[in-house]
C-alpha positions as CSV (number, residue, x, y, z in Angstrom):
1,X,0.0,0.0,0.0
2,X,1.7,3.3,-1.3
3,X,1.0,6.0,1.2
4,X,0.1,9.7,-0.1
5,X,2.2,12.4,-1.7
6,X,0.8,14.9,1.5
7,X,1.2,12.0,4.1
8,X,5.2,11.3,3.1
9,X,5.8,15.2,3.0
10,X,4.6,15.7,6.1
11,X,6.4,12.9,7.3
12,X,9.2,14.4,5.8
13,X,8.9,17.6,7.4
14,X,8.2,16.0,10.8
15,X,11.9,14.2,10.1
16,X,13.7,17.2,9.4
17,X,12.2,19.7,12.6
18,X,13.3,16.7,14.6
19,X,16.8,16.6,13.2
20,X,16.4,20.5,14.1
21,X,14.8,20.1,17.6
22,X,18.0,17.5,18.4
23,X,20.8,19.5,16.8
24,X,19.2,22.8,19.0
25,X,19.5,19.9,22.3
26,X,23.2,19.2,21.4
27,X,24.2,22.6,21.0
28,X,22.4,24.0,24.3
29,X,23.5,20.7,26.3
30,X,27.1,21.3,24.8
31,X,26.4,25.2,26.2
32,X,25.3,23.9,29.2
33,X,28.4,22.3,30.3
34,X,30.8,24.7,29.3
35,X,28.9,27.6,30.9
36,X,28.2,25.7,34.7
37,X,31.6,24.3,34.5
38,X,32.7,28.6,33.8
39,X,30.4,29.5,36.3
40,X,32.4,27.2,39.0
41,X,35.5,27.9,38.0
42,X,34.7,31.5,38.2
43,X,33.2,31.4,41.4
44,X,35.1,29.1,43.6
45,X,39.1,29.8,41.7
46,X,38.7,33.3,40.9
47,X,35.6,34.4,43.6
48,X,33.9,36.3,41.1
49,X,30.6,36.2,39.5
50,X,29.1,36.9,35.9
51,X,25.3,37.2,35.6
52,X,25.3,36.9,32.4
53,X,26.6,33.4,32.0
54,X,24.2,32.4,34.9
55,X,21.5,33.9,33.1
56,X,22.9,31.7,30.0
57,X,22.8,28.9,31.4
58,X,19.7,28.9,33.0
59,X,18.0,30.1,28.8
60,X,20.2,26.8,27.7
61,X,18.8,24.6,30.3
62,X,15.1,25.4,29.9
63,X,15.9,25.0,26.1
64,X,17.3,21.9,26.6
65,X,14.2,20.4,29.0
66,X,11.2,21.7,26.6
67,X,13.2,20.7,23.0
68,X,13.8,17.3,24.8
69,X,10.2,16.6,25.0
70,X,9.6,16.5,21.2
71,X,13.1,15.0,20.2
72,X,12.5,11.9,23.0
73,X,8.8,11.2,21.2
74,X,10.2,11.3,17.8
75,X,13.0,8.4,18.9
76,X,10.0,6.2,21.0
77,X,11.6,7.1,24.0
78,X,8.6,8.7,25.7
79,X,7.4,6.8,29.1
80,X,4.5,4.1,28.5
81,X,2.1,2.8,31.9
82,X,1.5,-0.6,30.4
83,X,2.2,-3.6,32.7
84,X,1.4,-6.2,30.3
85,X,2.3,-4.9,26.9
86,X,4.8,-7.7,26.6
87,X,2.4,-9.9,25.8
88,X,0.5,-8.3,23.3
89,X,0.1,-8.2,19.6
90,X,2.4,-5.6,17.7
91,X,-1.0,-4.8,15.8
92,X,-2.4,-3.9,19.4
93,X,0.4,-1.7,21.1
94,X,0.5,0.6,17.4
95,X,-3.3,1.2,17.9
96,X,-3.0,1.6,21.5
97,X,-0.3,4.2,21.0
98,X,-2.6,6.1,18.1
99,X,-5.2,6.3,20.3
100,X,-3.1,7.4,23.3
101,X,-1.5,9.8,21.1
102,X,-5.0,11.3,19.7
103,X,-7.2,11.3,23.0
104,X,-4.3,12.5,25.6
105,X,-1.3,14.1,23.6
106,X,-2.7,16.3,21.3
107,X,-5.3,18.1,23.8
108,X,-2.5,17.9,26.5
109,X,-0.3,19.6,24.5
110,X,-2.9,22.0,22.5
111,X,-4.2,23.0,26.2
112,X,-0.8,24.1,27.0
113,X,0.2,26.5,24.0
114,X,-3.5,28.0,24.5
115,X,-3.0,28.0,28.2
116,X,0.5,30.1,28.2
117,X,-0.4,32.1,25.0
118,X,-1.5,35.2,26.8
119,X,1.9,34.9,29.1
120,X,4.0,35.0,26.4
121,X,2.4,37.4,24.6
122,X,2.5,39.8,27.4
123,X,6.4,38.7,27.7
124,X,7.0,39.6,23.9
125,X,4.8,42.9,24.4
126,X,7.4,43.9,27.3
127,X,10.6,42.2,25.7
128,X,10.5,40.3,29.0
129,X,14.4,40.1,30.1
130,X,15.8,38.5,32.9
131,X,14.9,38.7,36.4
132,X,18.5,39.2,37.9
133,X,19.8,42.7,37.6
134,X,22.2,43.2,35.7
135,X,20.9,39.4,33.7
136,X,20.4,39.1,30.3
137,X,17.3,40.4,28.0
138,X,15.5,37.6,25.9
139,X,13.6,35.7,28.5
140,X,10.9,36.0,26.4
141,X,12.6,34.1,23.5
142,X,13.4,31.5,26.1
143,X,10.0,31.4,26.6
144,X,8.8,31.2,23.1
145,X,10.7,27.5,23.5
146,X,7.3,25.6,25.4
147,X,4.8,26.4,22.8
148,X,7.1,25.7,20.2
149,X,8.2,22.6,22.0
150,X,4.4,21.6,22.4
151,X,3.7,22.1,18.8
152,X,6.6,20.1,18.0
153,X,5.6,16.9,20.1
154,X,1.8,17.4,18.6
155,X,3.3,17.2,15.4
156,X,5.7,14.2,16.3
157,X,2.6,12.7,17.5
158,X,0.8,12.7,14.4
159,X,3.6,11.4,12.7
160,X,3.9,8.6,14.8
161,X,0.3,7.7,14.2
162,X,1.2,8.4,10.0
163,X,4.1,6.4,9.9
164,X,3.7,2.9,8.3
165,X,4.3,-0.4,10.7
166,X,7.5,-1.6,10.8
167,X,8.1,-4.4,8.3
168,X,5.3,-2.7,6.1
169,X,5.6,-1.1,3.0
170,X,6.8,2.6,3.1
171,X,6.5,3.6,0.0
């Protein structure tokens, strides 16, 4: 069964925000590192501080934790509650997944960019900056990073349920 010029573009899509999403994790993990193991080095061999790098690592780390969310469903890595799914069908654990995926992700994940809409639109009104004095400006970038994370995992989520079966024919 050939699947449809719209369904394998979008799947196509979904496989290149993904490569996105992960190489945006590498670098702000790779950030991450270098900027607490600054911060320490600063503080406890020279006894000195820099906001700005705290600040830093702190927008890395919250990029990191909300591009995560998407990158980890798009591998199969999310977490599943299923004590005997071992002894199930294949053809039962896909459908159970589409229909966890369409009844719990999707309005999860929809509630929450409609739920912190107004926040962040207030945050981009004010070009929202850091709450340390002296921090860095662009908290409301960081910000931007859960609804785009959310639309992200909705859109790995469908693309889970598009994808063909394993062992099926993907062309």
């Amino acid at each position: 069964m050939r699947r449809s010029a719209a369904i394998t573009a979008y799947l196509g899509l979904c496989r290149w925000l993904d490569r996105l999403a992960l190489g945006l994790c590498v670098v702000a993990g790779l950030f991450l590192t270098g900027a607490v193991l600054a911060i320490v080095v600063l503080r406890y061999g020279f006894g000195t501080g820099f906001i700005e790098l705290q600040d830093s690592a702190a927008y890395a780390f919250a990029a990191l934790m909300a591009l995560s969310i998407p990158v980890t469903l798009a591998r199969g890595g999310h977490v599943r509650v299923e004590v005997i799914s071992e002894r199930l069908p294949q053809a039962y654990l896909r459908g159970a997944d589409a229909v966890a995926l369409v009844i719990f992700l999707i309005p999860v994940f929809g509630l929450l960019i409609r739920a912190f809409w107004p926040d962040l639109a207030y945050s981009w009104s004010i070009r929202e900056g850091s709450v340390e004095t002296g921090g860095l400006g662009g908290l409301y970038l960081v910000k931007t990073a859960l609804p785009v994370a959310a639309g992200l995992t909705i859109l790995q989520g469908l693309a889970q349920v598009l994808r063909p079966a394993p062992g099926k024919d993907s062309a």
